[in-house]
C-alpha positions in Angstrom: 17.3 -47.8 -47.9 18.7 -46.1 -45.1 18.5 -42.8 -43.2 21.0 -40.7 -41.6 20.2 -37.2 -39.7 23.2 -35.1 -39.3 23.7 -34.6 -35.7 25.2 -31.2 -34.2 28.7 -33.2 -34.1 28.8 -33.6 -37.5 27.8 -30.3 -38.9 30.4 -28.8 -40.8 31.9 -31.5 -42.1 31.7 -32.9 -45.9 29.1 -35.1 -47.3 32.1 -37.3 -48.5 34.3 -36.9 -45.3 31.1 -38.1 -43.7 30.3 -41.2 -45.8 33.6 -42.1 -45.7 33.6 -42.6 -42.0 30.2 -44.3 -42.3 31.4 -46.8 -45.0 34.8 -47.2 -43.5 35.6 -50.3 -45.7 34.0 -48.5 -49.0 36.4 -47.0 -51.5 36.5 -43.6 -52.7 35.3 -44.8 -56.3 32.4 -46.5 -54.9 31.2 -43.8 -52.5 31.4 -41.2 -56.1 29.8 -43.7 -57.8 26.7 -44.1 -55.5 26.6 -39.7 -55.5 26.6 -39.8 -59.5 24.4 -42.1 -59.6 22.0 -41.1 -56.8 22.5 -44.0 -55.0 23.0 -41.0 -52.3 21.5 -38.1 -51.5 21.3 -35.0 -49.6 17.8 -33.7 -48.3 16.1 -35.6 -51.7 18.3 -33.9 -54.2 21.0 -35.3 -56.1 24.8 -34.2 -54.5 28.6 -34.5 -55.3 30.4 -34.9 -51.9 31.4 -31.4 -51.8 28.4 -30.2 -49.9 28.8 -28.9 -45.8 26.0 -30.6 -44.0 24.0 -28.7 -41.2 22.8 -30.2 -38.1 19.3 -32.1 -39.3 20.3 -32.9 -42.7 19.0 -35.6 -44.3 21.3 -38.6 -46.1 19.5 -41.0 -48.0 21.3 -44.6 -48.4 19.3 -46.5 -52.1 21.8 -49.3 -51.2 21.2 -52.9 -49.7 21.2 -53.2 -46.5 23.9 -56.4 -46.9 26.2 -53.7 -48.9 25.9 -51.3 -46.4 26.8 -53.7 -43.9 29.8 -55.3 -46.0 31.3 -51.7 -46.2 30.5 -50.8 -42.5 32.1 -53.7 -41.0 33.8 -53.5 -37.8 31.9 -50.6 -36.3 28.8 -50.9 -33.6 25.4 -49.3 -34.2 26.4 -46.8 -31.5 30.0 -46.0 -33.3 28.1 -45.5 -36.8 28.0 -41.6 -37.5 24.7 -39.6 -37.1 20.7 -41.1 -36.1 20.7 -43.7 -38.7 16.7 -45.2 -39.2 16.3 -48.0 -41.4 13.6 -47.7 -43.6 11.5 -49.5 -46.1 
């Protein structure tokens, strides 16, 4: 699993627009998948995309840590949207 805060940069913006650029690689099926399945979620309830996000909100990552990687790839630690914390 894997957290993301929502920093003041990225307030505004959509919950899909967001994990889109976080999971550059990921297609737009799998990112709606993950959502409808609540493989992603948005302060520990279950979202569609369409949310804003405020500064401080929480995204939750249920996904492997190698599939978060496979659809990340290319893009630093530092270049990776929001205060990510892996968790366990």
């Amino acid at each position: 699993m894997r957290l993301v805060t929502v920093t003041k940069n990225e307030a505004g913006q959509r919950l899909d627009k967001l994990l889109f650029k976080y999971m550059n690689l990921a297609g737009k099926s799998f990112v709606y998948k993950m959502l409808r399945k609540k493989n992603i979620t948005l302060n520990g309830k279950k979202c569609d995309g369409s949310e804003r996000l405020l500064e401080g909100d929480e995204i939750r990552l249920f996904l492997s840590e190698e599939t978060i990687e496979k659809f990340s790839e290319g893009k630093s630690a530092e270049g990776q949207p929001g205060k990510v914390r892996d968790c366990l």
